[in-house]
DOBATOR-994437 format. One record per residue (C-alpha): chain; z, y negated, x; residue number from 0. Coordinates in Angstrom, 3 decimals. Each point is the difference from the previous one (the first is absolute). Layout:
N
<atom kette="A" w="Z" v="Y" u="X" nr="NUM"/>
...
//
This chain:
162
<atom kette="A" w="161.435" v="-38.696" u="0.086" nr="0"/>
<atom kette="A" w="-2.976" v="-0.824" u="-2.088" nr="1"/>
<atom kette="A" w="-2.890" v="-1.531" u="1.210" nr="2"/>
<atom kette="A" w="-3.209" v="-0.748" u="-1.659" nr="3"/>
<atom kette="A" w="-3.392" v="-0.158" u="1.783" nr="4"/>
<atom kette="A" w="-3.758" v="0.641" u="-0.179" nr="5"/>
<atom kette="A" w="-0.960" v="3.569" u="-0.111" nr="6"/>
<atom kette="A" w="-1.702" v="1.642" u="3.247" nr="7"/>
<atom kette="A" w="-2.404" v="3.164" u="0.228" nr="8"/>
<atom kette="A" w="3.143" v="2.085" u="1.413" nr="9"/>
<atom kette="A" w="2.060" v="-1.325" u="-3.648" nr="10"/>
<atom kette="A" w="-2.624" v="0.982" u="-2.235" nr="11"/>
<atom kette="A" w="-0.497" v="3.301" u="1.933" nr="12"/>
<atom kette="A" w="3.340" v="1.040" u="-0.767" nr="13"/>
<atom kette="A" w="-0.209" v="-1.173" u="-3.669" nr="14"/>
<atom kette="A" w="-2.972" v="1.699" u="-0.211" nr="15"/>
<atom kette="A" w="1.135" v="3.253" u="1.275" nr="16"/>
<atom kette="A" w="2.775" v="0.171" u="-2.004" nr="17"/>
<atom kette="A" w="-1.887" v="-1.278" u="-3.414" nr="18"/>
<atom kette="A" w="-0.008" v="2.705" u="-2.525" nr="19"/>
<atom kette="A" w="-2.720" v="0.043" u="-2.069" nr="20"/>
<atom kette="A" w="-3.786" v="-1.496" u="1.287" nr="21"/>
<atom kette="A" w="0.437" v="-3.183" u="-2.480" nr="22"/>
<atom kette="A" w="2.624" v="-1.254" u="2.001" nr="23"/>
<atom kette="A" w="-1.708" v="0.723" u="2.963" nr="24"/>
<atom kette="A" w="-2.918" v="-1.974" u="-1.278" nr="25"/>
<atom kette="A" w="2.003" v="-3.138" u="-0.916" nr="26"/>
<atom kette="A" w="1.850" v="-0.032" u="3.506" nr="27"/>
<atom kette="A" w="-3.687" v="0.244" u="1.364" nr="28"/>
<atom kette="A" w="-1.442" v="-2.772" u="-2.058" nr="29"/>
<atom kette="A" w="3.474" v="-2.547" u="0.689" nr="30"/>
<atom kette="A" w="-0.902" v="1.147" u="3.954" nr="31"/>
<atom kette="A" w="-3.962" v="-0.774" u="-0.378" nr="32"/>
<atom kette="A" w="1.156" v="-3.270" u="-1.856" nr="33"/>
<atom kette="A" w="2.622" v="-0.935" u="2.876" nr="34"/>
<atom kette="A" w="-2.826" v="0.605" u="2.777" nr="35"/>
<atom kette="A" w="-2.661" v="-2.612" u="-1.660" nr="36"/>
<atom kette="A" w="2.248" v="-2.527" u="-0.363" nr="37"/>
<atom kette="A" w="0.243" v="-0.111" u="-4.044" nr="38"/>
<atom kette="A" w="3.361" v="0.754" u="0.247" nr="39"/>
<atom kette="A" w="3.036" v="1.031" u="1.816" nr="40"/>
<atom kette="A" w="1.695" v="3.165" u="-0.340" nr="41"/>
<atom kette="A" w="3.782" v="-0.425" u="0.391" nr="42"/>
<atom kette="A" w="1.873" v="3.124" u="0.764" nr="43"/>
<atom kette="A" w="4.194" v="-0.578" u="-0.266" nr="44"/>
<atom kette="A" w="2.070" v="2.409" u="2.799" nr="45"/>
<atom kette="A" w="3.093" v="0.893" u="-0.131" nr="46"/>
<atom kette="A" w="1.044" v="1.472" u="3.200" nr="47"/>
<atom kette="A" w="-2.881" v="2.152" u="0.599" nr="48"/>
<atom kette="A" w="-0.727" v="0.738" u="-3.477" nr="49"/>
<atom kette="A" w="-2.552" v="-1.848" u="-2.513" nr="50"/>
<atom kette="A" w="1.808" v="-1.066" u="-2.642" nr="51"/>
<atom kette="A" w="-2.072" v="-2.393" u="-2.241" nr="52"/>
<atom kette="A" w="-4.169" v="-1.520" u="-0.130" nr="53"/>
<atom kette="A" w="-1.785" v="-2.980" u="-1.458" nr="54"/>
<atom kette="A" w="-3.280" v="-1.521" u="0.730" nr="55"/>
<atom kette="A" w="-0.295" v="-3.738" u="0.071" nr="56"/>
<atom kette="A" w="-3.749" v="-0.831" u="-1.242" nr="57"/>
<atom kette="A" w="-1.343" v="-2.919" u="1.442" nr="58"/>
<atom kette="A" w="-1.482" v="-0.791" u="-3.371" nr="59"/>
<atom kette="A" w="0.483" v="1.018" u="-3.359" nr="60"/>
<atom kette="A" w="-1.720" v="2.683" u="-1.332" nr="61"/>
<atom kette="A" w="0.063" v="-1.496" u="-3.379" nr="62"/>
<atom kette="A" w="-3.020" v="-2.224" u="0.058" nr="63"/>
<atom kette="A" w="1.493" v="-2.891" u="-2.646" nr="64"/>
<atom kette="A" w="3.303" v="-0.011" u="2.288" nr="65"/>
<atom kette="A" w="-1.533" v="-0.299" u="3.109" nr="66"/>
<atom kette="A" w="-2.335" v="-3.185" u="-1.118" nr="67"/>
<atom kette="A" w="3.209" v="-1.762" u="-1.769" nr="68"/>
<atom kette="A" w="2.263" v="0.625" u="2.525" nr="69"/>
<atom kette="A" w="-0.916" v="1.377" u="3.148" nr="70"/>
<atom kette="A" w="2.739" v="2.543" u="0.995" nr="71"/>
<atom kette="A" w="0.923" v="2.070" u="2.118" nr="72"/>
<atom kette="A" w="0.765" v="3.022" u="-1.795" nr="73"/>
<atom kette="A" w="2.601" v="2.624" u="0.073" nr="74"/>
<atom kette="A" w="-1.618" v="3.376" u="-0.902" nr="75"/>
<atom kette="A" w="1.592" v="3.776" u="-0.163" nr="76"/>
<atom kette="A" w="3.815" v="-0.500" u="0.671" nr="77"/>
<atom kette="A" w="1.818" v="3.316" u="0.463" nr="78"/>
<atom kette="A" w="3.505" v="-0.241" u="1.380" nr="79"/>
<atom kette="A" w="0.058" v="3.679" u="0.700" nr="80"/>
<atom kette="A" w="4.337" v="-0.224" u="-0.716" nr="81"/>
<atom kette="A" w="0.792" v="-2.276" u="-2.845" nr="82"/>
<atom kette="A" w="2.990" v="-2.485" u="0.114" nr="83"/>
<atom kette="A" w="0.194" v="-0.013" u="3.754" nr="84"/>
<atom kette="A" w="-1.709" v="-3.281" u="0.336" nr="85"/>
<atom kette="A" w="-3.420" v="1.029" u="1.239" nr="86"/>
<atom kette="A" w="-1.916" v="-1.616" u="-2.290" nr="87"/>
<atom kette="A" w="1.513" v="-3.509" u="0.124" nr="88"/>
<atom kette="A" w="-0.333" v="0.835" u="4.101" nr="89"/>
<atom kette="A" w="-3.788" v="0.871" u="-0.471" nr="90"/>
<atom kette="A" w="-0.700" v="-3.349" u="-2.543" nr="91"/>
<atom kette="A" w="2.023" v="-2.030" u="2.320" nr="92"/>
<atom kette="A" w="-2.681" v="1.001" u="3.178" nr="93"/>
<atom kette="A" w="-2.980" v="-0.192" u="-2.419" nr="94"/>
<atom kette="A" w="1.271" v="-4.173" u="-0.957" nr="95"/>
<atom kette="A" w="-0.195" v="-0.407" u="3.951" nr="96"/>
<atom kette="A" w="-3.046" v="1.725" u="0.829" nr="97"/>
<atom kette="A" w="-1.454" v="-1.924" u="-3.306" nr="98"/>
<atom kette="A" w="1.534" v="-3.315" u="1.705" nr="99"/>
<atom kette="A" w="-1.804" v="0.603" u="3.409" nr="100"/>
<atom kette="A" w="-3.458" v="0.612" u="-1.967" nr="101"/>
<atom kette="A" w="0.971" v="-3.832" u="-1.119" nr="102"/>
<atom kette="A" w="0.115" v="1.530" u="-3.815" nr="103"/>
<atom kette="A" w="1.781" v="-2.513" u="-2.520" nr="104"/>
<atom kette="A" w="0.760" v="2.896" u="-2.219" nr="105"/>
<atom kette="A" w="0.286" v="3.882" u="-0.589" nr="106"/>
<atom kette="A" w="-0.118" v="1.558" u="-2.815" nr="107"/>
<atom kette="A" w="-0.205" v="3.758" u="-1.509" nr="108"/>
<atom kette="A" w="-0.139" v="2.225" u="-3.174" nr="109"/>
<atom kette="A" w="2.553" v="1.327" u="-1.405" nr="110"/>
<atom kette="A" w="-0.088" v="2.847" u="-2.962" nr="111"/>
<atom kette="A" w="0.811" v="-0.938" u="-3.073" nr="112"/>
<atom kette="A" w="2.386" v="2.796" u="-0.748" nr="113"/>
<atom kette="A" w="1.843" v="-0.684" u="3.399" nr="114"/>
<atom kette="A" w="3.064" v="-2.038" u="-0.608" nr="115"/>
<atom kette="A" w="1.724" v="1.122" u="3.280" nr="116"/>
<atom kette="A" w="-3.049" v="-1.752" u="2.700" nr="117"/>
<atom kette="A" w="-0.083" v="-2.997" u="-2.593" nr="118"/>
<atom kette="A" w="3.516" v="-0.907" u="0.111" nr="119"/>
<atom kette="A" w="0.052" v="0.388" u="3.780" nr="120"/>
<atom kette="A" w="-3.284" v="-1.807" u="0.316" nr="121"/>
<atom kette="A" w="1.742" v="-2.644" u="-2.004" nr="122"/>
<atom kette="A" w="3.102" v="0.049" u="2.303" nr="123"/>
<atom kette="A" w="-2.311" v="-0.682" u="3.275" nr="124"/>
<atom kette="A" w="-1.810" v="-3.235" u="-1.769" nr="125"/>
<atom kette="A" w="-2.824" v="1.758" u="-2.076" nr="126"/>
<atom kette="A" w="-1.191" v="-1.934" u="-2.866" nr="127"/>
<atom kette="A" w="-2.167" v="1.848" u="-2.667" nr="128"/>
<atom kette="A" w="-2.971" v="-2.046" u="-1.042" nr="129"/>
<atom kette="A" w="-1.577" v="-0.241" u="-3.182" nr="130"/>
<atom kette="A" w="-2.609" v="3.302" u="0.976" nr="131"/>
<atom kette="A" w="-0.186" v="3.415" u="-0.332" nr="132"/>
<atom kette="A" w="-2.202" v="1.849" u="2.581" nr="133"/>
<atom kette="A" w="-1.248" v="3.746" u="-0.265" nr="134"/>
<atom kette="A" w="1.303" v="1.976" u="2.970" nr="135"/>
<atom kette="A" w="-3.373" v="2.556" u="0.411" nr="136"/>
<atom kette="A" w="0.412" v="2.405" u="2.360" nr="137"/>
<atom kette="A" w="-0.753" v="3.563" u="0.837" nr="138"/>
<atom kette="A" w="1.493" v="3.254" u="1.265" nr="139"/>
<atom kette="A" w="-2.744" v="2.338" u="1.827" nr="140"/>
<atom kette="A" w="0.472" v="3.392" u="2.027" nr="141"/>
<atom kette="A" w="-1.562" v="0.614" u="3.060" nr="142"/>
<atom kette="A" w="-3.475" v="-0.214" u="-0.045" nr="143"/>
<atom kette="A" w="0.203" v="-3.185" u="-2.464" nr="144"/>
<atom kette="A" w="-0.139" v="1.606" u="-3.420" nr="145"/>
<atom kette="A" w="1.485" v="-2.179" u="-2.380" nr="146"/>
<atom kette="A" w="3.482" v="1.672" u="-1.735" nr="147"/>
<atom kette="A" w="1.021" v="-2.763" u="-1.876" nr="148"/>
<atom kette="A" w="-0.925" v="-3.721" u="-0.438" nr="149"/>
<atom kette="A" w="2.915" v="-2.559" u="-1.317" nr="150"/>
<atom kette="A" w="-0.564" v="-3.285" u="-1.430" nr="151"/>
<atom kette="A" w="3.581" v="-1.535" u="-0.377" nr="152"/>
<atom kette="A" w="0.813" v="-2.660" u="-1.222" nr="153"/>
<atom kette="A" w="2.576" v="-2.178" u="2.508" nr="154"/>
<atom kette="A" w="1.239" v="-4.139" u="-0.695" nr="155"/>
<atom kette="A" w="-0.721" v="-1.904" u="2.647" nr="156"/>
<atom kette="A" w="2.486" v="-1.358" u="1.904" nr="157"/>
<atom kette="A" w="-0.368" v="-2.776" u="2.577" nr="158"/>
<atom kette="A" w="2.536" v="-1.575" u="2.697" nr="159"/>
<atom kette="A" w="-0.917" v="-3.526" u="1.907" nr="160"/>
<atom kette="A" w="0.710" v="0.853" u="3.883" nr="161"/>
//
């Protein structure tokens, strides 16, 4: 049965230890560091006893002209880890009612441009694309922090009134 709830130390352990290459282990480390100061919440989906799926919900956008016209929470990093199984609708659903209990109107995300599968599912759940393209910037980095490769994508906006 799948249930969806925040990550704990023991959860990321196990991610961790079974992350392949030292980027991944660096962006499970920063979603952790993010849970534990409150910026965000790291939700982990189970299955059984198996993680199947991960999103952080951001208690503010990172996108500086979304979070002072709209205020969202924001959806950041979803990775059903099985597609077409329902995880991701599961983990968007429990990020809408954590967003609720934070007394958050609306949540948004980015979505890729290029991505036609999350945007029609987005859609399906209530997402409304604004008029506003954002630049996802992120990087990858091995284990002591050296920078392999930065992205700047650019993602619509979409937004959903709670």
């Amino acid at each position: 049965m799948l249930e969806i709830r925040p990550a704990t130390r023991p959860d990321v352990d196990r991610l961790l230890a079974i992350a392949k290459s030292p980027a991944r282990r660096a962006h499970l480390t920063d979603r952790w560091s993010d849970h534990e100061s409150g910026a965000a919440a790291f939700l982990l989906a189970h299955d059984g006893g198996a993680i199947v799926g991960q999103t952080s919900l951001l208690a503010t956008s990172k996108y500086a002209e979304v979070a002072a016209a709209y205020g969202p929470a924001e959806i950041n990093g979803l990775h059903a880890f099985v597609q077409g199984a329902g995880i991701g609708s599961a983990l968007i659903a429990a990020s809408e009612e954590l967003a609720r209990t934070w007394r958050r109107d609306t949540i948004g995300l980015g979505v890729e441009l290029n991505n036609a599968g999350a945007k029609r599912l987005y859609a399906r759940l209530g997402y409304q694309p604004l008029d506003l393209q954002v630049i996802d910037e992120w990087t990858e980095v091995d284990a002591d922090g050296t920078v392999l490769t930065a992205h700047a994508d650019p993602c619509e906006y979409l937004l959903k009134r709670l």
